[in-house]
VOGU-3710 file (C-alpha; in Angstrom, 3 decimals, decimal comma):
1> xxxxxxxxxx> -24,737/-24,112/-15,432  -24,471/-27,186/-13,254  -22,674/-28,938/-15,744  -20,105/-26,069/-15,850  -19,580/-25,953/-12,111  -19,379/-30,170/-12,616  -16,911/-30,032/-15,133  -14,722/-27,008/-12,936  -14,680/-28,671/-9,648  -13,901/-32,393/-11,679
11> xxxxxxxxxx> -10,978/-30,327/-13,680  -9,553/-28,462/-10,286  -9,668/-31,936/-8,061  -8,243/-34,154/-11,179  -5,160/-31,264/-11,375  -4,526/-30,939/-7,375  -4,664/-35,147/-7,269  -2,271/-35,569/-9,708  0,272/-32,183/-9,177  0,667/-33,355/-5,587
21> xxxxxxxxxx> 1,636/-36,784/-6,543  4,069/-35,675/-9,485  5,129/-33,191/-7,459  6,796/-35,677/-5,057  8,562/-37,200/-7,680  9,741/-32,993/-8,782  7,795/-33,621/-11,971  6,822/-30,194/-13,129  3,141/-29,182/-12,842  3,325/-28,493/-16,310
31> xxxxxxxxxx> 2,790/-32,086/-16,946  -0,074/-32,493/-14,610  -2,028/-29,787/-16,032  -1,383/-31,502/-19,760  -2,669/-35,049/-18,170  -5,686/-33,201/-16,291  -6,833/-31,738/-19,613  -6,386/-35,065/-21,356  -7,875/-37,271/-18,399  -10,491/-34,013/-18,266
41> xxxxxxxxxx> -11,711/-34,609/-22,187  -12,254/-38,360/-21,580  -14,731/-38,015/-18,722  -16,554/-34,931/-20,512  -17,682/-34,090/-23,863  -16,775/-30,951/-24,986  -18,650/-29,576/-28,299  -16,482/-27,190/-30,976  -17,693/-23,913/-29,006  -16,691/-25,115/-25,265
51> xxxxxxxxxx> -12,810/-26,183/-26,681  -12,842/-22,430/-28,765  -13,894/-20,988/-25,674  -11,235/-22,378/-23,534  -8,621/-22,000/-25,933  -9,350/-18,025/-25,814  -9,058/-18,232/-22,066  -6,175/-20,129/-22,145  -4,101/-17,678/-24,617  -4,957/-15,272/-21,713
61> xxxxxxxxxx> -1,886/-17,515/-20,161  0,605/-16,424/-22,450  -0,817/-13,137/-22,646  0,161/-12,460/-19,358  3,214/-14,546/-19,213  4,953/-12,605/-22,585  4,099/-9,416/-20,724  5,973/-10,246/-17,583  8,645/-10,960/-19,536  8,513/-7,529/-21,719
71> xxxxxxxxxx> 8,764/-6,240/-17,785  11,938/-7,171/-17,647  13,333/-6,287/-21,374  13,095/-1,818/-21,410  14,215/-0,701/-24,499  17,593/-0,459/-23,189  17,705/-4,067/-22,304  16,596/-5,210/-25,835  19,524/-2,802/-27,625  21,623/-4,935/-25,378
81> xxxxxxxxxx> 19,944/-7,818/-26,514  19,620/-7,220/-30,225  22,613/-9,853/-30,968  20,539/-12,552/-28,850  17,500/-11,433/-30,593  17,643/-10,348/-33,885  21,087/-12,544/-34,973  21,125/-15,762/-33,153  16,829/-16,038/-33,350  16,813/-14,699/-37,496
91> xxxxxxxxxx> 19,382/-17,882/-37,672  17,242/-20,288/-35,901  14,367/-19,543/-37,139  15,554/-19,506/-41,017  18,086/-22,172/-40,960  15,521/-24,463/-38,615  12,430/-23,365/-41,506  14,234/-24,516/-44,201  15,773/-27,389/-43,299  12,255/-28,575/-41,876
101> xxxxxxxxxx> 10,488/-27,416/-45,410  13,398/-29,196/-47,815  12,734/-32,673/-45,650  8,896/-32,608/-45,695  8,740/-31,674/-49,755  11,428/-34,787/-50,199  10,407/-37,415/-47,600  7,020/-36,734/-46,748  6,026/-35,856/-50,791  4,306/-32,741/-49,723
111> xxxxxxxxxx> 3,383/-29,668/-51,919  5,437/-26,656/-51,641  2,898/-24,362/-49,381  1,910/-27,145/-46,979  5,745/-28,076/-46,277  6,842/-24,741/-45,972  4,052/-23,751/-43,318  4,991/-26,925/-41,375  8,485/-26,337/-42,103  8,479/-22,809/-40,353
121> xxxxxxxxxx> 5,928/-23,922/-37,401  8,518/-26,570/-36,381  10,899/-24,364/-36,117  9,211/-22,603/-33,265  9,862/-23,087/-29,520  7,322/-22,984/-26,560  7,665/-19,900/-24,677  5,163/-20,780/-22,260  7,064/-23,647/-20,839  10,554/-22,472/-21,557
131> xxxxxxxxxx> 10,280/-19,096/-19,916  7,826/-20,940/-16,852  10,718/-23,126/-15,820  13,842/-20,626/-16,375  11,548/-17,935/-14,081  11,066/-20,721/-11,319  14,692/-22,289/-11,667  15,814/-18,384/-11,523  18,041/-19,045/-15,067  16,076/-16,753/-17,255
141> xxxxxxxxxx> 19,683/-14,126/-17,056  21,902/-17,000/-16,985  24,077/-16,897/-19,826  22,326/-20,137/-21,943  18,848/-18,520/-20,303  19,669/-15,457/-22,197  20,606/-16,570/-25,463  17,311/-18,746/-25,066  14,703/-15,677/-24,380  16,639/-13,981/-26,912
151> xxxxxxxxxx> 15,647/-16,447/-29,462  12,042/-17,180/-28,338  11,658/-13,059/-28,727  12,493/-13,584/-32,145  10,667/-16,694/-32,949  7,178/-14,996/-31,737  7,279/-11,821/-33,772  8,059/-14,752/-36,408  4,881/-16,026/-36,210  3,534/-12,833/-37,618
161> xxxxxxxxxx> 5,224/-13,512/-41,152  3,888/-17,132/-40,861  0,537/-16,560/-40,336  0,840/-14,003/-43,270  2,231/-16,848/-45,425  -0,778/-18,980/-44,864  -3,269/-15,770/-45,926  -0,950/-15,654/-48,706  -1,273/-19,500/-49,938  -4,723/-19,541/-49,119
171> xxxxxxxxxx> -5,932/-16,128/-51,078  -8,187/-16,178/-54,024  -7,126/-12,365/-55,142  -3,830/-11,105/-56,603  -3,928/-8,686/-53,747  -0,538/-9,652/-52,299  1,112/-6,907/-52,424  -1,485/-4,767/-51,124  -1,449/-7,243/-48,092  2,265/-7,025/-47,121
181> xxxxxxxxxx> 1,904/-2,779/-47,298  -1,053/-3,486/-45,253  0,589/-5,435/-42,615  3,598/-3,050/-42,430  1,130/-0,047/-42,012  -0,692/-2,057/-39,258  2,696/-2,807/-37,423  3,899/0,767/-37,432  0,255/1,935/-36,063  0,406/-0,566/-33,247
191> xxxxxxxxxx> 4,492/0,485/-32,408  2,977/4,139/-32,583  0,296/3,629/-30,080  1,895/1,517/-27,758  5,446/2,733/-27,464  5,428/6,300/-28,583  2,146/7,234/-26,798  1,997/4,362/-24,182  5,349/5,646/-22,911  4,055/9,047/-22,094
201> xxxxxxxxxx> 0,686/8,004/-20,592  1,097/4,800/-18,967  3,960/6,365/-16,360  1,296/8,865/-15,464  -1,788/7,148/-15,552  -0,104/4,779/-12,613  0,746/8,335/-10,631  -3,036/8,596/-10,724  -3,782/5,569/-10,217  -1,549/5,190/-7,138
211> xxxxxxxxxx> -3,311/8,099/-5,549  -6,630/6,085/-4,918  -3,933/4,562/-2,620  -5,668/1,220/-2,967  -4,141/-2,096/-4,315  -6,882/-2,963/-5,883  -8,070/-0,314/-7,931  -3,878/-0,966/-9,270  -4,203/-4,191/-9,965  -7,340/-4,067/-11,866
221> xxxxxxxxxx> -5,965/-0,946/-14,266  -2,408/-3,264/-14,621  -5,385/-5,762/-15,984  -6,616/-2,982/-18,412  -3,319/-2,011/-19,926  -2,648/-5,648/-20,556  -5,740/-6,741/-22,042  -6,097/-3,110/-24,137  -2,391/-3,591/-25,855  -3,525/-7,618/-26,623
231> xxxxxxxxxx> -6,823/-6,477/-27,897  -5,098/-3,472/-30,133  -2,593/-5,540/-31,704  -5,005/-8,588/-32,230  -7,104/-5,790/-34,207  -4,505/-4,410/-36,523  -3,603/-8,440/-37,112  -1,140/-9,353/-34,954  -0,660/-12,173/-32,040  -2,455/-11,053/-28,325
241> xxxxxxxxxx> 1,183/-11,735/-26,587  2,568/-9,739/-29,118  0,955/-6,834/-27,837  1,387/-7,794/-24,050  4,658/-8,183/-24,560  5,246/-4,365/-26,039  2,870/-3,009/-23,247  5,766/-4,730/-20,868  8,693/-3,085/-22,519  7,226/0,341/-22,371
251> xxxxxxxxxx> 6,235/-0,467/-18,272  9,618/-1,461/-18,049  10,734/1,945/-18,474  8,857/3,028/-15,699  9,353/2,587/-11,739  6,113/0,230/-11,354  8,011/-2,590/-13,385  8,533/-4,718/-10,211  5,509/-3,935/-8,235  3,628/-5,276/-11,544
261> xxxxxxxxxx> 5,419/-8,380/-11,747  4,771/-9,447/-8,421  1,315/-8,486/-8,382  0,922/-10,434/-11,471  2,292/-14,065/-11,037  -0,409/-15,520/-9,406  -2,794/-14,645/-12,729  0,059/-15,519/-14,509  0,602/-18,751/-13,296  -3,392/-20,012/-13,462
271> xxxxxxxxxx> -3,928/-18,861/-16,642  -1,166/-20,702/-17,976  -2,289/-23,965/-15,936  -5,496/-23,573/-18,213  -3,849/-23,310/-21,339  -1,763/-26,680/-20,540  -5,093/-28,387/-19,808  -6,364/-27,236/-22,933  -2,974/-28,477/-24,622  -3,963/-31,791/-23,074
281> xxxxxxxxxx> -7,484/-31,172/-24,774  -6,196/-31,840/-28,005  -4,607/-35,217/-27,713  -6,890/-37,729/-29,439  -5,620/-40,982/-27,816  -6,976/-43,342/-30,604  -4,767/-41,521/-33,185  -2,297/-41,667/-30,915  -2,440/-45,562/-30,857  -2,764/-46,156/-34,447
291> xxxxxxxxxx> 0,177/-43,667/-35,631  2,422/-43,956/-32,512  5,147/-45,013/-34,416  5,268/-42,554/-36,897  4,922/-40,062/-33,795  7,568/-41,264/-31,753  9,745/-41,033/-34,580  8,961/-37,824/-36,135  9,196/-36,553/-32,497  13,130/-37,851/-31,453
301> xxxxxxxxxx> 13,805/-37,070/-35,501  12,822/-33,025/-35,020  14,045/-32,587/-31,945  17,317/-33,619/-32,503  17,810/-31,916/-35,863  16,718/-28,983/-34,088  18,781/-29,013/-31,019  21,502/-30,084/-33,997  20,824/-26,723/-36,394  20,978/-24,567/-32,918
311> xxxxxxxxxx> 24,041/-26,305/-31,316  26,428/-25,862/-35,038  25,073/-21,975/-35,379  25,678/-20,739/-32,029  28,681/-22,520/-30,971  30,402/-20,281/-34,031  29,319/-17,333/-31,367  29,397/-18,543/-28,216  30,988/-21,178/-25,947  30,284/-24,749/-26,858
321> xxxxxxxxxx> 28,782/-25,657/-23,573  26,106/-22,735/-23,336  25,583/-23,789/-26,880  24,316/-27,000/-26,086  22,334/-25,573/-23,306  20,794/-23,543/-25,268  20,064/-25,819/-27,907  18,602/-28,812/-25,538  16,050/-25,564/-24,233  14,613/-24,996/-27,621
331> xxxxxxxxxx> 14,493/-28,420/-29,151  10,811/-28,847/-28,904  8,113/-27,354/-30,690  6,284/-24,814/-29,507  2,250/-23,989/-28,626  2,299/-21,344/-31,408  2,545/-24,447/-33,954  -0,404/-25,789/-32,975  -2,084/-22,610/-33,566  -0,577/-22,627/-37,326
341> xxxxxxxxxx> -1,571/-26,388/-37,710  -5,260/-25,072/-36,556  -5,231/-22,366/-39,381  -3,251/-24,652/-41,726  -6,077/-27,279/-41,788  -8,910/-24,795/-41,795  -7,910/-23,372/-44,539  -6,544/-26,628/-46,425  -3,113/-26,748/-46,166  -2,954/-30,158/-44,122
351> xxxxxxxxxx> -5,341/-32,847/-43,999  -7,017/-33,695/-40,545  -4,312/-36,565/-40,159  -1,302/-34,983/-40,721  -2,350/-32,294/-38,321  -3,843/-34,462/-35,413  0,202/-36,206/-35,866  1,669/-33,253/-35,777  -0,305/-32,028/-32,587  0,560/-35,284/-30,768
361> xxxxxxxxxx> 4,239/-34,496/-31,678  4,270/-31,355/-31,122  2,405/-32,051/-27,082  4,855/-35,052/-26,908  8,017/-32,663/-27,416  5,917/-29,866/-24,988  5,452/-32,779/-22,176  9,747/-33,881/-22,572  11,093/-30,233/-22,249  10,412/-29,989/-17,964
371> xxxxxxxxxx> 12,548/-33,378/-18,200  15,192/-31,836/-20,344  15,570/-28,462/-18,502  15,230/-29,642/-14,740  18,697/-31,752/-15,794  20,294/-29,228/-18,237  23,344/-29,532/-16,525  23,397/-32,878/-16,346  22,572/-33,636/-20,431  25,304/-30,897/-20,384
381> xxxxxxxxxx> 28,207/-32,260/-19,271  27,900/-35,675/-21,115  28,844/-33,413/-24,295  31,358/-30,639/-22,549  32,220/-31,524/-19,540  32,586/-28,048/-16,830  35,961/-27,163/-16,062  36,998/-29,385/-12,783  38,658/-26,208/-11,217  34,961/-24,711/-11,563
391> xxxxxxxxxx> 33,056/-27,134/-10,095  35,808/-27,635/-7,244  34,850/-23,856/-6,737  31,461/-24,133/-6,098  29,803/-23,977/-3,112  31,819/-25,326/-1,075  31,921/-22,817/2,100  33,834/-23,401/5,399  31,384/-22,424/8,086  32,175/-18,745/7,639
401> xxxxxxxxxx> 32,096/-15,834/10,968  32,322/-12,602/10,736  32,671/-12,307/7,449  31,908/-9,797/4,281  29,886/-11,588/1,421  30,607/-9,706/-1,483  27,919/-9,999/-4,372  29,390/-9,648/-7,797  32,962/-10,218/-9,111  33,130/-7,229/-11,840
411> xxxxxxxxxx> 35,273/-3,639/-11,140  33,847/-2,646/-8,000  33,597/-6,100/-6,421  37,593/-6,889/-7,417  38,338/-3,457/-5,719  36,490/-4,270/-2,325  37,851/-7,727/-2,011  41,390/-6,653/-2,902  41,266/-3,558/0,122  39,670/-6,526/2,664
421> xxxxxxxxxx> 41,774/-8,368/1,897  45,122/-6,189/2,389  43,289/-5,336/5,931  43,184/-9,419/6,433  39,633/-9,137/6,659  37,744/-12,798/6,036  35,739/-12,740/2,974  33,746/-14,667/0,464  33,035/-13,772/-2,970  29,627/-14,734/-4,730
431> xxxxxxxxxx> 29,650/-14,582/-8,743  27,356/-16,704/-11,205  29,470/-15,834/-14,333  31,471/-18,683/-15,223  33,961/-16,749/-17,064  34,816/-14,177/-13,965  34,772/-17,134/-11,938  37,796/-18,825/-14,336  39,419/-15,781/-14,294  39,403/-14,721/-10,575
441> xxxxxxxxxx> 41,092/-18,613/-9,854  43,694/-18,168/-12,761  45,088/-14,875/-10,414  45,265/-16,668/-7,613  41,898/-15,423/-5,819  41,007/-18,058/-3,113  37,529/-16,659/-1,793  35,265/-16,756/-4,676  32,525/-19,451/-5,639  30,480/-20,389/-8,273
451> xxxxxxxxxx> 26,816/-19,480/-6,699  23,854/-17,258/-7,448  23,332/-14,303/-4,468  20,119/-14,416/-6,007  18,861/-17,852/-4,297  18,181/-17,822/-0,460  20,030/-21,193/0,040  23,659/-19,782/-1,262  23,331/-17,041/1,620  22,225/-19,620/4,125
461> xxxxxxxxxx> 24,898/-21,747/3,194  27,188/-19,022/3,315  25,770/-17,976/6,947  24,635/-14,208/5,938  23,455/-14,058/9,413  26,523/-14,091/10,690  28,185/-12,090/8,676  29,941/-8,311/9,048  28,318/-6,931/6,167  26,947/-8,208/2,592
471> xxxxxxxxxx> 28,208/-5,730/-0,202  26,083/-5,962/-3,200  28,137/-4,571/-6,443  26,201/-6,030/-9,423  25,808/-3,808/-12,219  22,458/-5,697/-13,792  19,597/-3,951/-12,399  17,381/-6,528/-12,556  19,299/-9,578/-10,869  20,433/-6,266/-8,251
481> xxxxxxxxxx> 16,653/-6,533/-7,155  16,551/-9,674/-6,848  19,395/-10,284/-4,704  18,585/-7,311/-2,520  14,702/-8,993/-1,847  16,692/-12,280/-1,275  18,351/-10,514/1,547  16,050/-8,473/2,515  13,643/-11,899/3,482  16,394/-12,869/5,895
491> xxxxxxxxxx> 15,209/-10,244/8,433  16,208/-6,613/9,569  19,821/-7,130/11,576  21,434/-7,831/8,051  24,127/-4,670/7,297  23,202/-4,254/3,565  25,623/-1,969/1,428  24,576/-1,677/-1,993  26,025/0,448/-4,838  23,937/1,770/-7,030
501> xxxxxxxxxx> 25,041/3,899/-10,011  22,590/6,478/-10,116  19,203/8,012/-8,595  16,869/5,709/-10,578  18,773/2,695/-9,634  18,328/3,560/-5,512  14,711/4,233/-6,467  14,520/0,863/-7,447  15,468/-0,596/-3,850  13,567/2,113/-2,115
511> xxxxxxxxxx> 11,201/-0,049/-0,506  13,515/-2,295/0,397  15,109/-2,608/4,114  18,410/-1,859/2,938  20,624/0,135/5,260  23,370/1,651/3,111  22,730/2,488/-0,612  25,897/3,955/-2,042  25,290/6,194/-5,278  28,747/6,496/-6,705
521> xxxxxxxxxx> 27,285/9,431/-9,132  26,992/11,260/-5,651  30,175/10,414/-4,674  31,762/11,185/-7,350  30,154/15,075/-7,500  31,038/15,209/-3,447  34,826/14,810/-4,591  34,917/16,960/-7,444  33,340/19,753/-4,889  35,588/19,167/-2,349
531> xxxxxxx> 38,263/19,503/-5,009  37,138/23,242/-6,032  36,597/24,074/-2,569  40,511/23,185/-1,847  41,627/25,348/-4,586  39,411/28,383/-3,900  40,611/28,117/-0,219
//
């Protein structure tokens, strides 16, 4: 037991020492935690079951981190997203896994089995870190940020099929058969239980919940859904996060969603701090040393034949420079590999060389991406450069009075700004979408910028305080939160209109300070009324 506490307070000081020193250099903490673990495993000897029991602890991480995420994909969301999802990630993924299998059978001489598990386990991203740094650099709905979750969706309901290929290679019965119907029975179970029932109980087991009128009692049953839905779909076969992240779509259809996110990050966030230490667990710096050459050059080698592969099939779709965004995002490989190298080499597949290289590559690629994302932009525009007229446009305010900031550029937001501004009324226009942005300049509009409502430095810089009004007309619901908390923290005094389309969107900014919710369903009834009433007088 001392030991333990030893080895806890050692692992908490080594992390705080060296996040507060990388952290005034903006080095993510996602690096610290990877040194800590590796610094951590020098000082202390860990036996087989302490590293097993860590690693179980530390999947916790992404347990909770894939089911934040299903929080903010409903059903509805993911129809929406079903190009992002099911035709640019079922291109990555099989393009990336075949390309990766054909090199290692022809340069690296390996059997079929072994190069096609490797093969499909490079062609996985990491989640954890990708999704941790869009959520904290607020990009996760930007339009590269999109195409990116869309794609890791798709990549980790991938690693079901790949972990079925290895019980495949590995199995001493002709049973194969019966093992696909198996698996396909298993997955509609665990949809039945956790959409089709979930989505009638969960709603209503919160209702109850809520009426112990204690935050506690909440956040420890939030804990038992999310752990329940990991444990049901680890027991029918499938991933823990797999699960979490279904158990988040179906919340996501109720109106606890954001309460539940909130009350979650902190967990979140910790969890996933142990699972990078762990990460760092598994670097063996002697191997390291002796192959670092091959490392370092099967690491620049995959990444860029990734990032390649993504780049030539999306920009087919999309434009070139959220192509390369997008493909610089997922370029590295991904934690779930690791977990496929682990059962590879247990059962095999890979000798204990090839998959302590393929670990170091895969944490080498893991420890560049904070690098690569925190300068997207940057890496960005040495390939496409952004449209000068754009980046003239953006934020670039002139110490504004008495203004109206208008969020959101679509229907409603071209009607308000075209009434101000036939009432010369001074206003500003706030819109993230490049594309509405272009457009709104090309017509001649002179009050719109480039900048995310969403951020509490745009509305500073834009001097909500002294403002009129701040109209909110976003149709997303999600980024609508958002920028109605980011107002909300600037105080009480701010005149908030926000237009909402319907009774479950104001429910979603009832506990908000807003002043003025406008439901244009309402409004829309009140005319059509007062329209009978005219006639039957």
């Amino acid at each position: 037991m001392e030991k333990v506490l030893l080895i806890l307070i050692a692992t908490i000081a080594i992390s705080t020492i060296i996040n507060v020193f990388l952290k005034r250099f903006d080095i993510p903490t996602v690096i610290g935690y990877i040194f800590t673990g590796l610094i951590t495993m020098q000082i202390f000897d860990f036996g087989a079951n302490s590293q097993e029991t860590l690693s179980h602890l530390a999947e916790f991480g992404i347990v909770f981190l894939m089911f934040t995420i299903g929080l903010e994909f409903s059903i509805g969301h993911m129809k929406s997203m079903k190009r992002e999802v099911f035709r640019y990630g079922a291109m990555q993924v099989l393009i990336s896994g075949i390309t990766f299998t054909i090199l290692s059978i022809y340069i690296f001489n390996m059997d079929i089995k072994s190069a096609i598990v490797i093969g499909f386990a490079l062609s996985l991203s990491s989640t954890a870190i990708v999704l941790k740094i869009l959520n904290e650099k607020n990009q996760i709905h930007s339009s590269f940020g999109r195409v990116a979750v869309g794609i890791l969706i798709f990549q980790d309901l991938a690693v079901i099929p790949i972990l079925l290929m290895i019980s495949i290679f590995t199995s001493h019965d002709n049973s194969i058969f019966q093992l696909l119907i198996t698996t396909l029975l298993s997955a509609i179970v665990v949809f039945i239980i956790l959409f089709v029932v979930g989505k009638f109980f969960i709603e209503r087991f919160f209702d109850w919940v809520i009426s112990s009128d204690s935050e506690e009692i909440f956040l420890v049953s939030v804990l038992l859904i999310v752990i329940t839905s990991s444990t049901i779909a680890e027991f029918f076969g499938f991933s823990y996060s797999l699960g979490a992240f279904l158990a988040g779509m179906t919340i996501a259809e109720t109106k606890y969603r954001y309460k539940i996110e909130a009350d979650l990050i902190p967990f979140r966030d910790i969890l996933l701090g142990v699972f990078f230490i762990t990460i760092g667990m598994q670097i063996d710096p002697l191997i390291a040393i002796e192959y670092s050459s091959t490392i370092l050059t099967l690491l620049f080698t995959i990444m860029a034949i990734k990032a390649l592969i993504i780049f030539i099939s999306l920009q087919f779709f999309l434009q070139s420079r959220t192509a390369i965004k997008s493909a610089f995002t997922l370029m590295q490989v991904g934690e779930f590999a690791l977990a496929i190298f682990s059962l590879a080499f247990s059962n095999g597949l890979i000798s204990s060389i090839t998959n302590q290289i393929m670990i170091m590559t895969v944490v080498l690629s893991m420890i560049l991406t904070p690098f690569i994302l925190n300068n997207i932009k940057s890496i960005a525009n040495i390939f496409f450069k952004e449209p000068t007229k754009l980046r003239d446009r953006a934020i670039k305010s002139a110490g504004y009075r008495n203004h109206v900031i208008i969020c959101g550029y679509g229907v409603t937001g071209k009607k308000i700004s075209k009434k101000l501004r036939d009432r010369d009324i001074l206003y500003v226009i706030l819109e993230h979408d490049i594309k509405l942005v272009d457009s709104a300049i090309n017509s001649g509009e002179k009050a719109i910028f480039l900048a995310n409502s969403a951020q509490k430095s745009v509305l500073e810089h834009f001097n909500i305080k002294e403002s009129i009004a701040i109209v909110v007309a976003i149709s997303d619901e999600h980024q609508m939160r958002l920028v109605c908390e980011n107002i909300n923290s600037f105080g009480e005094n701010i005149n908030t209109i926000v237009r909402v389309r319907n009774s479950s969107e104001a429910d979603v900014l009832k506990d908000l300070n807003i002043k003025n919710i406008v439901n244009s369903k309402d409004i829309i009834s009140d005319i059509l009324v007062e329209k009978v009433l005219e006639n039957i007088k």
